[in-house]
N, C-alpha and C positions, 0 to 999 in steps of 0.2 A: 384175929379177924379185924381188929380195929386200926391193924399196919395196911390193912390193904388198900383204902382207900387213899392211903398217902404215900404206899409208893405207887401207885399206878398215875396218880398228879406228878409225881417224880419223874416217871419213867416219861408221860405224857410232855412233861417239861422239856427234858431232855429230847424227845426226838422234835417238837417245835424248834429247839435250836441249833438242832444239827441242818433241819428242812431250811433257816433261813441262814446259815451258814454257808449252805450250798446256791440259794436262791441270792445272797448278795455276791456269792461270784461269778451267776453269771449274769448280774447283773454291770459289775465294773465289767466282766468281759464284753460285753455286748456296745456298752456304753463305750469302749477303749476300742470297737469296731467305728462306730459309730466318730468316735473322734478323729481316727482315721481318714474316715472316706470323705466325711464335711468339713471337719477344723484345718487338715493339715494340708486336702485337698484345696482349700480355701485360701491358706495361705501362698499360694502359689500365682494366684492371680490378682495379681496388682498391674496396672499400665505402667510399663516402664518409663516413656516420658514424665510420667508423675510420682513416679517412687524410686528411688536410687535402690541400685542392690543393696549397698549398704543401711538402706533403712526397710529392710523388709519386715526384719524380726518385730521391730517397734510398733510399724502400721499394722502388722499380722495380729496384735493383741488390741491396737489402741482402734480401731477399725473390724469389729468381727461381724463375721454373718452368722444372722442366727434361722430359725425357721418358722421361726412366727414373725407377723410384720409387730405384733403387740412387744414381743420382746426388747424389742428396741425400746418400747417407752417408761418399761418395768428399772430396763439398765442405769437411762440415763436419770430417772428421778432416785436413784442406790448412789450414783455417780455423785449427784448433787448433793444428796446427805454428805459424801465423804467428803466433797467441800465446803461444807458446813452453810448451805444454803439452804434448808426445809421449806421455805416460800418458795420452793418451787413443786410440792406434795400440792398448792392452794391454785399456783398461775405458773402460766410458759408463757417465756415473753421471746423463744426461739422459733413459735413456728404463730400459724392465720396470719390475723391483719399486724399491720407494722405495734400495736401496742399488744398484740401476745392474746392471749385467750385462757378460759379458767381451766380448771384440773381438777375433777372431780374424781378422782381415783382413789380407792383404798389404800393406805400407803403400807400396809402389812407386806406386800410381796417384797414393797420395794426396801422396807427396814430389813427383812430378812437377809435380802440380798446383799444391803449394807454390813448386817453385822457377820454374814458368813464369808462376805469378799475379805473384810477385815482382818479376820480368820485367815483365810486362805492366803493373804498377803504376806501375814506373818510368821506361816510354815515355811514360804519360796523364799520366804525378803524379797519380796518385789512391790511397786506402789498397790495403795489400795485401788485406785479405778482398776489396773492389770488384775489383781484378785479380786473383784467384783466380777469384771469379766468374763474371766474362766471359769467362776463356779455355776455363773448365768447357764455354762453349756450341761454342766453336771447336776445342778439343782433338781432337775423333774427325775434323775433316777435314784437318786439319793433319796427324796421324797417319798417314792417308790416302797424302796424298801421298809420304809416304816409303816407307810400305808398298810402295805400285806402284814404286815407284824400285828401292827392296830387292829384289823377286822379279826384278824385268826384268835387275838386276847380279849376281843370284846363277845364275839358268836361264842368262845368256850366258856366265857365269864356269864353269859345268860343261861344256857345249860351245858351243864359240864360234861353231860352227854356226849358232846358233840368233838370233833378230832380236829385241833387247830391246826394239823399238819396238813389235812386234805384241803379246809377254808385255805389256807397258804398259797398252797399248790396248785390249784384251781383258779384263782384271785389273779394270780402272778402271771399264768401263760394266756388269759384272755385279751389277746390283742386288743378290743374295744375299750380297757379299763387303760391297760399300758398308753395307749396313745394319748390322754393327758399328761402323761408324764416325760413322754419320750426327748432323747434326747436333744440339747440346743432349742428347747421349744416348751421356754420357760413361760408358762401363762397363770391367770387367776382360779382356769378350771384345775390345779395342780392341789389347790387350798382350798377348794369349792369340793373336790372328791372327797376329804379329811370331813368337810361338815357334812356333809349328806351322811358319811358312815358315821357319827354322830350323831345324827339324828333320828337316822334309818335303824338304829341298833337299840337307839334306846326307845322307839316307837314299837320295836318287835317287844323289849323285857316290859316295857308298861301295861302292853297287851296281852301279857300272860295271865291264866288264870293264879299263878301262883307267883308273883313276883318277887325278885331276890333284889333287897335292897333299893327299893325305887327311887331315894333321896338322889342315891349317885346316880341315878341313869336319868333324874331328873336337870339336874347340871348338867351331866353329859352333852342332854338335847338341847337344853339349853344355852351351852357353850355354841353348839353348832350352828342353832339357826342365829343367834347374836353375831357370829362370826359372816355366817351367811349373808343376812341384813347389810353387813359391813361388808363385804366384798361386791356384793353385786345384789339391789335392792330387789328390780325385778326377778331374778331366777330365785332368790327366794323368796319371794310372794307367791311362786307358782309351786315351787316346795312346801310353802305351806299350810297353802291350799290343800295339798293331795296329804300331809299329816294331819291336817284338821278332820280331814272326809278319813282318813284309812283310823285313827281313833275311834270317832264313832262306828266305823262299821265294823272295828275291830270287837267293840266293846258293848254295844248294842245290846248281843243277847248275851251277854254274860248277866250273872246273879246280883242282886243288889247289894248284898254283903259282900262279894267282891269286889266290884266297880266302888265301893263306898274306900275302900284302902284306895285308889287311886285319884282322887280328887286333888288333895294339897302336893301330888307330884306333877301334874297339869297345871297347878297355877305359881310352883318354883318354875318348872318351866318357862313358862311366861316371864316371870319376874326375872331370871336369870339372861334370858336372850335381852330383855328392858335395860338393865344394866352394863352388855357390853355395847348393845345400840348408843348409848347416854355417854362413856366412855372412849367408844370409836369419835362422834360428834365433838367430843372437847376435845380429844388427841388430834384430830384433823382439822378442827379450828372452821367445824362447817356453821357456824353463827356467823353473823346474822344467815338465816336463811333464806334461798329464793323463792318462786312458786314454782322450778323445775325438782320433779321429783324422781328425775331417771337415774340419780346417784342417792346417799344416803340422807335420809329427812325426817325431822324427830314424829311426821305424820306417820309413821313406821313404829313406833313406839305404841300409838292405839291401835293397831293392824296387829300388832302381834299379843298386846294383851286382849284383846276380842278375840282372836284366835285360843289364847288359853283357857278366858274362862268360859267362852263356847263344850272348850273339851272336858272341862271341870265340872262343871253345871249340867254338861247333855248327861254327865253317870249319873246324877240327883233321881230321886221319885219327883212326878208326873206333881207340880204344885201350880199357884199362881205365883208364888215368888222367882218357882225354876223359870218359868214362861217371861217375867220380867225381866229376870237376868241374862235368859240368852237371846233377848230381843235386844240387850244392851249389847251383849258381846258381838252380836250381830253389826250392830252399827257403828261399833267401834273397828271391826273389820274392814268395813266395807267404808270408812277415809279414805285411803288413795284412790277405790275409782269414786266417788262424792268430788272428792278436789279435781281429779282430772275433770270429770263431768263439767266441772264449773271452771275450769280454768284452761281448757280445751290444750290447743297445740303448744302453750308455755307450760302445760304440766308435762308431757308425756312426747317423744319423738314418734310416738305411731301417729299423734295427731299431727303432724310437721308433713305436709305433704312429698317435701325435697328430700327430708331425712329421711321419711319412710320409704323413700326410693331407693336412695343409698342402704337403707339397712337390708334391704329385700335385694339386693344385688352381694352383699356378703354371701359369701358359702355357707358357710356353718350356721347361719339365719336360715338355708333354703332345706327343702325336703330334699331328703337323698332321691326320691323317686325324678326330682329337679334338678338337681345338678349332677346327678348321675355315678352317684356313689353308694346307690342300693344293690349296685352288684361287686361291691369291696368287703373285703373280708371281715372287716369291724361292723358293718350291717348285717351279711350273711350272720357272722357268728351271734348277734345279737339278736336276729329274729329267732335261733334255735335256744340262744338259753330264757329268753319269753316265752316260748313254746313250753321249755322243759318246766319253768317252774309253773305254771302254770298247771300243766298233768300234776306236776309232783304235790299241788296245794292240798292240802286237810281245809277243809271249808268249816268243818266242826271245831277249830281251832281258832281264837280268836287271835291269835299272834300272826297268824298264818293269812285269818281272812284282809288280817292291816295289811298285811306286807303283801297280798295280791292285788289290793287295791291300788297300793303305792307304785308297784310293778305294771299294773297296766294304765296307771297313769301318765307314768314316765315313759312307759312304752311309745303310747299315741302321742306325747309330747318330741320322743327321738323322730318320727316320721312326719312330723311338721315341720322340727327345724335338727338339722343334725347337732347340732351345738350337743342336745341332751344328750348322747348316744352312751359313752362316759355313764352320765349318773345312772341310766338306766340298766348298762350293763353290770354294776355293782349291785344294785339292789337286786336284780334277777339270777345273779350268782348267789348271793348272802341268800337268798329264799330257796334257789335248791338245795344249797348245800343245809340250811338249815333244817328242812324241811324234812327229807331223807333220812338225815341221822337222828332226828328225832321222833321218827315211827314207831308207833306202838304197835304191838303186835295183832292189836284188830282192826289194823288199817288194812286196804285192798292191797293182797300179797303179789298182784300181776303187776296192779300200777306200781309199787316202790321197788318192785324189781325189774322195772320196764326203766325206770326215772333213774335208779341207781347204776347200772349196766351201763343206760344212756350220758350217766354223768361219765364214766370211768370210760368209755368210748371217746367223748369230747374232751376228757380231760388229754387223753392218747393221742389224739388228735391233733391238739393246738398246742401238746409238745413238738410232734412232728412238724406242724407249720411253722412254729417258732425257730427250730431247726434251719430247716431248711432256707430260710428267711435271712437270720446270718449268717448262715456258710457261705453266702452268693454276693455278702452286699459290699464287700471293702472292693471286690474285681468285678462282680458284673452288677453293681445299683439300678434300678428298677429306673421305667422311662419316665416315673412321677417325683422319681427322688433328681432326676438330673433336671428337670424342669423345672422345681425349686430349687435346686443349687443355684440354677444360671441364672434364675430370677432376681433372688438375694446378691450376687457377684456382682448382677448388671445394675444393682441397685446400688452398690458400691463404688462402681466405678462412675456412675452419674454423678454420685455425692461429690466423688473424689475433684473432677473435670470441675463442678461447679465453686468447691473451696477452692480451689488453683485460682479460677477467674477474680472470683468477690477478692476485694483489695483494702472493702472494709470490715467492721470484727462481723457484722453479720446481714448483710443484704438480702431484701425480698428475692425471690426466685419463685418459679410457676415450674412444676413437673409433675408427673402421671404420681396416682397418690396410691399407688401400691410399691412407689419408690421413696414418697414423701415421709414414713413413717421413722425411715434409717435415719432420716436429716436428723434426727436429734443427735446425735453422735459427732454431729461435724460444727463446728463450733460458727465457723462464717456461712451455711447454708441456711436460710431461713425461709422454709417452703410457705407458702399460701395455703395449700390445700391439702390438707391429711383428714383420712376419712375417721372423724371421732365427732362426736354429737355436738360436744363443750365446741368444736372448731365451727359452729355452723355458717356463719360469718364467711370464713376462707372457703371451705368446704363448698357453698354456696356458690362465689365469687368464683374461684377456680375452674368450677365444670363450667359456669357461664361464658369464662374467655375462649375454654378449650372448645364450646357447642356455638358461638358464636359464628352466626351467618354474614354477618356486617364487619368489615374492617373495623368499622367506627365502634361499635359497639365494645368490641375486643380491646380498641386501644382505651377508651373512655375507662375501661374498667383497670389497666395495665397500668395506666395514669395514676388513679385513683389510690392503688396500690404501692406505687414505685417503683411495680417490678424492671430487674435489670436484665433476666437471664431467664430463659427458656425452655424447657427441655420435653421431646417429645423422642417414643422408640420409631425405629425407622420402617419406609416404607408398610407391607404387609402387618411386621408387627405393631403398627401404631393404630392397627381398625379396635381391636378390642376396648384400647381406652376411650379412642373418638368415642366408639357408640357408649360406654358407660358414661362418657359427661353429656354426651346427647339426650341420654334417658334418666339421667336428674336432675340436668339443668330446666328442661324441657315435657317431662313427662310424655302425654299422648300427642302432644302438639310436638312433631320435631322436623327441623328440615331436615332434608336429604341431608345424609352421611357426607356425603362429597363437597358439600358448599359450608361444612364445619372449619371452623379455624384448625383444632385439631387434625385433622387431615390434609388440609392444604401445607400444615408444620411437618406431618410425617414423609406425605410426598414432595417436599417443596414445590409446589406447586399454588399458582397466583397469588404469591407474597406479597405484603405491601412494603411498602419504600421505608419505610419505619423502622425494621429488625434485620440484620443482618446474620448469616450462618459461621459461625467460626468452628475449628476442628474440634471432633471428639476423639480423646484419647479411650481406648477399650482395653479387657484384658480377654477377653472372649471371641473365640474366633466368629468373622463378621459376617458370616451364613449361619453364626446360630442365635447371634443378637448384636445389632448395632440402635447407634440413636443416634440422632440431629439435634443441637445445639445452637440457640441465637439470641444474639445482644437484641435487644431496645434500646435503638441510637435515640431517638427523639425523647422517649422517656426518660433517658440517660442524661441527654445534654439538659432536658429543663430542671 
């Protein structure tokens, strides 16, 4: 009797890794689809005036499209490690005003990137930027894989009950989860999913009435949200908000002799995420610090231990000591909004009235019900698996009532801005599948046989869609996949026309900032205007030449700038830009669309004497995108 329990972890063992055996091939297969229809398709369009046959192979690596605009800026700060420049993790002095602008970015994606390009250079022998490059396209499925590995080892590692093959398998075919990872669309939510499961996991084992090992799940979460902190301040502050709240209501009505073992792993916690906050700050060299608080700032160090010992102190019996201390934790939380309060629009870009225009014009900022991706498959499936865990929650379960709260926190947070959709969809998979396999047998046998059925239905499901999904996409890719192709391509071939021109290492240039972002890749294009906070300067300037109504105004600012080169898409396709620098140059006050500079560049139409139009070279045939190109003679000559 006492083999049994150790071979059935055996056997349990063994089919987890036969499940992700099969799940990492078709993951490279997917991925080797994917390379297909984007990389190799990709390499094909180059403007022949500006690239010799003979040099295709070179610009096809040294020149790639990726599918996020952020991509581009993860590659080229990897780039710059490999040339052993890290002052560039702190300032860019390649893109805004002519002296460059700061860089408040985590540099973790971009070290990984480094030491995995490295890697990958020295298996091809090819230079490291080339193996930074290509692993940039491969990073989010590789990722992938460990992710579903992680969740399946961490839900069987809380109760052993539970089947790491199904967490796997379920994890793996959830379009809404995959798509942070997907391919060529290498971003921070890639390392942001790895902490949330983190923290998610170990918020579910501390809220057990019978917890296994809490020390480790207390690092655990504390790993995650410190990493959190460090990647991206605000989304965990919102994260951990909804751990602080799903804690106590996890733990509430549990017993005092219970909740009394959970106190010193709430304030490791703490202390744990303190020390990689303290750690990221000196590796990224963020002292002196400013009063902007939208990247990492050691006022995040008292945010997160108020936050702990709120959760540590709320399990205490009812004292005047507890009432002291969580009036402390209290106010030690509530620093970042105290400082913004008092330090208005230089704490916080929501306070920035131009910035908050521009943020609110991002997609993945907007509600799907807004930009119109509430009827896409990553939200359908996401409202059914909130639904499901939801029926499927034990309310009489304190691990359960955390993890519903977390779930519909995140929930109402994906329908505000899709950004969440990702986190939300992890934790609402981890709570059914947890939830289900850990029924006890006098739970309601209609619901967990309604919830289980309904799981093994969806799981049936979004195999079949996954299916069907890559069988179609190397020959017939979707009308959203070739509309980003050409976007990235067209963005390529801007860069390319404008390096050809520039004669010095790196000359100002003004172009539509959903193309401005690739500029970092090209060593002589030095855009004004890329839409990132730290740029607010360019950012600012930019939309005002492009929304400008007055010649005078446009050149006054052109001047000011240096710029030499101009770039705007043609005719019809150049409304979309016009109105977006209309609408944060300008806000509610805007001229007419038509008396925008913007617009007079896309239509050529009532030019001043000042700029002249020279050719644009394309690789895209020019009914599905061209652009117009013009010097500033006068700019030029003074």
């Amino acid at each position: 009797m006492s083999r049994e329990p150790t071979t059935n972890s055996k056997s349990t063992t063994l089919w987890l890794a036969t499940v992700l055996v099969v799940l990492s091939g078709l993951t490279i297969w997917s991925a080797h689809q994917w390379n297909h229809a984007w990389v190799e398709r990709s390499a094909k369009f180059f403007p022949a005036e500006l690239i010799a046959p003979s040099a295709l192979d070179e610009a096809a690596w040294n020149y790639p499209v990726y599918r996020s605009n952020d991509t581009y800026q993860w590659v080229y700060s990897a780039d710059e490690l490999a040339r052993g420049n890290p002052q560039s993790l702190r300032h860019r002095d390649n893109e805004g005003p002519n002296e460059g602008r700061p860089h408040a970015w985590s540099s973790i994606l971009a070290r990984c990137l480094y030491w995995g390009g490295s890697l990958n250079a020295k298996l091809h022998d090819w230079p490291i930027i080339r193996g930074i490059h290509d692993l940039t396209h491969w990073f989010g499925p590789l990722c992938f894989i460990a992710f579903v590995a992680s969740a399946a080892q961490l839900i069987r590692r809380i109760n052993p009950e539970t089947s790491p093959t199904l967490t796997a398998t379920l994890l793996f075919f959830v379009p809404t989860i995959s798509w942070d990872f997907a391919f060529s669309r290498t971003d921070h939510e890639i390392l942001f999913q790895f902490c949330w499961l983190f923290q998610f996991t170990a918020l579910l084992s501390l809220s057990r009435r019978q917890t296994r090992q809490p020390f480790f799940w207390a690092l655990l979460g504390g790993l995650g949200a410190g990493l959190g902190w460090w990647l991206g301040s605000t989304a965990q502050a919102a994260l951990g908000i909804l751990t602080l709240l799903a804690c106590l209501a996890g733990n509430g009505l549990a017993k005092k002799e219970q909740t009394a073992l959970l106190r010193d792993p709430w304030l490791i916690w703490g202390m744990t995420a303190c020390a990689i906050i303290l750690l990221a700050l000196i590796l990224d060299q963020r002292f002196p610090v400013g009063t902007s608080i939208n990247a990492l700032h050691p006022i995040y160090l008292l945010a997160q231990l108020g936050a702990s010992l709120i959760c540590a102190i709320g399990l205490r019996p009812a004292s005047t000591a507890r009432a002291s201390l969580l009036g402390l934790g209290l106010l030690m939380g509530l620093c970042p909004a105290l400082w913004i309060w008092l330090k208005k629009g230089d704490a916080h870009l929501w306070f920035d009235p131009l910035q908050k225009r521009f943020h609110d014009s991002i997609v993945e900022m907007q509600s799907p019900f807004s930009n119109g991706l509430w009827q896409s498959n990553e939200t359908l499936i996401l409202l059914l698996l909130l639904i499901l865990a939801l029926v499927c929650i034990n309310w009489q379960k304190s691990e359960q009532r955390a993890a519903a709260l977390a779930v519909i926190g995140l929930g109402a947070l994906a329908f505000l801005q899709t950004r969440w959709q990702g986190l939300a969809a992890t934790a609402a998979t981890l709570s059914v599948l947890f939830s289900i396999q850990t029924a006890s047998e006098k739970e309601s046998q209609w619901r967990m046989l309604t919830a289980r059925y309904s799981s093994l239905l969806l799981c049936s499901g979004l195999f079949i869609l996954w299916g069907m999904h890559w069988r179609k996409l190397p020959e017939k890719p979707s009308q959203q996949f070739l509309i980003d192709f050409y976007v990235q391509v067209a963005g390529r071939d801007l860069n390319l026309n404008l390096q050809a021109l520039n004669q010095t290492d790196s000359s100002p240039v003004l172009l539509p900032m959903s193309y401005a972002t690739a500029s970092t890749l090209y060593p002589k294009v030095h855009p004004l205007g890329t839409f990132y906070w730290e740029n607010d300067i360019g950012l600012g300037d930019a939309c005002r030449i492009y929304a400008a109504d007055k010649h005078a105004d446009a050149f006054s600012l052109i001047n000011q700038h240096a710029i030499q080169f101009i770039a705007v898409s043609r005719l019809q396709l150049g409304i979309p830009h016009a109105n977006l620098s209309n609408t944060i140059a300008n806000g509610a006050d805007q001229p007419p669309l038509e008396s925008t500079f913007a617009w007079q560049l896309s239509f050529a139409d009532n030019l001043p004497e000042w700029i002249e139009e020279i050719p644009y070279y394309g690789s895209i045939d020019p009914r599905v995108y061209s652009a117009r190109l013009y010097r500033t003679i006068r700019a030029e000559s003074e």
